[in-house]
C-alpha positions in Angstrom: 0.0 0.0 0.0 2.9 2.5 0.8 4.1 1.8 -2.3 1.2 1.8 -4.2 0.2 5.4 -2.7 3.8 7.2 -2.8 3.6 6.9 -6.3 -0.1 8.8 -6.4 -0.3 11.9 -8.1 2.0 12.1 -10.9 -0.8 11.5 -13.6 -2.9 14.7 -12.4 -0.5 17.2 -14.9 -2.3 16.1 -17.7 -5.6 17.0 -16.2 -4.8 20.5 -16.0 -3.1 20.7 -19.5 -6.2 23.0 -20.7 -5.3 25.5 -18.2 -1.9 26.0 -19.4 -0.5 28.7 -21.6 1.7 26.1 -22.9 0.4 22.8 -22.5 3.2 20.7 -24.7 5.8 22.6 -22.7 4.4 22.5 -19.5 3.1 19.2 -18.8 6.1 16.9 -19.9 8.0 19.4 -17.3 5.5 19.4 -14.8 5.0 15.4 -15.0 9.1 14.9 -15.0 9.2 17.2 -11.7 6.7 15.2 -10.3 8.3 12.1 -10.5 11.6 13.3 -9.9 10.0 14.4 -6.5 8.0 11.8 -6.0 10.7 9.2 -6.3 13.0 11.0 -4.0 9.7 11.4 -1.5 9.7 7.2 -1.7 13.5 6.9 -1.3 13.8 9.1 1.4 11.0 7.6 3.8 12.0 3.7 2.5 15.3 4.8 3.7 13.9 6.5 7.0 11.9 3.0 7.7 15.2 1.0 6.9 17.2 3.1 9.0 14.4 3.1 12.2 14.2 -0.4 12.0 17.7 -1.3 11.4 19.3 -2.6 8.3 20.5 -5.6 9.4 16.9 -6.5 11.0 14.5 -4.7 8.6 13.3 -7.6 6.2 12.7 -9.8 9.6 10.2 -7.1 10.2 8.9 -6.4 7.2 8.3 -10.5 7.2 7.1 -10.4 11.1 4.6 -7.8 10.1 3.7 -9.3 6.7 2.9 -13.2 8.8 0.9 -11.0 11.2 -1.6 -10.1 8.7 -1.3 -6.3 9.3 1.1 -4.9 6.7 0.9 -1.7 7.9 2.7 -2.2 10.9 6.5 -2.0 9.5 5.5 1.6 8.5 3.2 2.6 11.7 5.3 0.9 14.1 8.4 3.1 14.4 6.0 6.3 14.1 4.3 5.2 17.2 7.5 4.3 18.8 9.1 7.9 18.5 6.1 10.3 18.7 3.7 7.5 20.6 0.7 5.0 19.6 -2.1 8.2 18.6 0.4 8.6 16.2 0.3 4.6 15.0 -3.9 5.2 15.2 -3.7 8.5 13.2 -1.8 7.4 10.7 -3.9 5.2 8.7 -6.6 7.8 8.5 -4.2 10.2 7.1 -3.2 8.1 4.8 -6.9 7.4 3.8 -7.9 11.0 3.4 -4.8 11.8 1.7 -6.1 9.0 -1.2 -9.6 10.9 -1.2 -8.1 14.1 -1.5 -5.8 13.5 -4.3 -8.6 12.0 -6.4 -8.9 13.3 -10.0 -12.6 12.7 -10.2 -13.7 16.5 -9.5 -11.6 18.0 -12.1 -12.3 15.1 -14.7 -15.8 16.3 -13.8 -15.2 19.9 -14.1 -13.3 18.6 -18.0 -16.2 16.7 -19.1 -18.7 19.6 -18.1 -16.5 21.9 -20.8 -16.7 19.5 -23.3 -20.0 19.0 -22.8 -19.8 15.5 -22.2 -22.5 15.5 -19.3 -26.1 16.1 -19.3 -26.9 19.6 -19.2 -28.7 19.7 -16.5 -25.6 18.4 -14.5 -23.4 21.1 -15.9 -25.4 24.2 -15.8 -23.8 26.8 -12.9 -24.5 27.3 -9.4 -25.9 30.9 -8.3 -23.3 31.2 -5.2 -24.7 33.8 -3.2 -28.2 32.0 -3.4 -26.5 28.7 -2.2 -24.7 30.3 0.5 -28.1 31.8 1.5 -30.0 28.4 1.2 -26.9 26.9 3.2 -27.2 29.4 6.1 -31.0 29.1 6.3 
């Protein structure tokens, strides 16, 4: 899963191409940066978990944690040992709303709505200040 989620991400640049002034320039950059950063992000915390669990001891671990059934526990496991276990509990739901939050699907919405690939009725636009009113009644 740690894998799976450090790696999130990188695909979004294209999304935004149409906001661009320079789309064919700017998204091959902006996707190389974010791999480039993304990449170091992963090899600087698989590094930090090799180094908090020892290198000599870290795959017995990793294989301890795996046998248990709960994964999650070579990562948590040193967190909660330096800043305590609510950091062990709060970890996975960062981790969760970190995945929700990076999700693409508004702004494909938002893309699909300018093609006019929805309904209309879906894509027509919102009157703020009457649905700030209607939320504050």
């Amino acid at each position: 899963m740690f894998a799976v989620a450090s790696m999130f991400g990188f695909e979004a640049m294209a999304i935004y191409g149409e906001e661009a002034r320079e789309p064919y320039k700017t998204v091959p950059r902006a996707t190389y940066l974010a791999v480039i950063l993304i990449t170091s992000f992963f090899a600087f915390t698989t590094w930090m978990l090799i180094s908090a669990h020892g290198p000599s001891a870290s795959a017995a671990h990793a294989g301890a944690a795996l046998e248990a059934g709960d994964g999650a526990a070579f990562v948590a496991g040193p967190v909660a040992d330096e800043l305590g276990a609510w950091a062990g509990d709060a970890l996975p739901i960062l981790l969760a709303t970190s995945l929700f939050a990076s999700s693409p699907v508004p702004r494909l919405a938002v893309v699909a709505a300018s093609g006019h690939l929805l309904p209309r009725q879906r894509t027509q636009r919102v009157d703020a200040a009457r649905a700030v009113r209607s939320v504050m009644a």
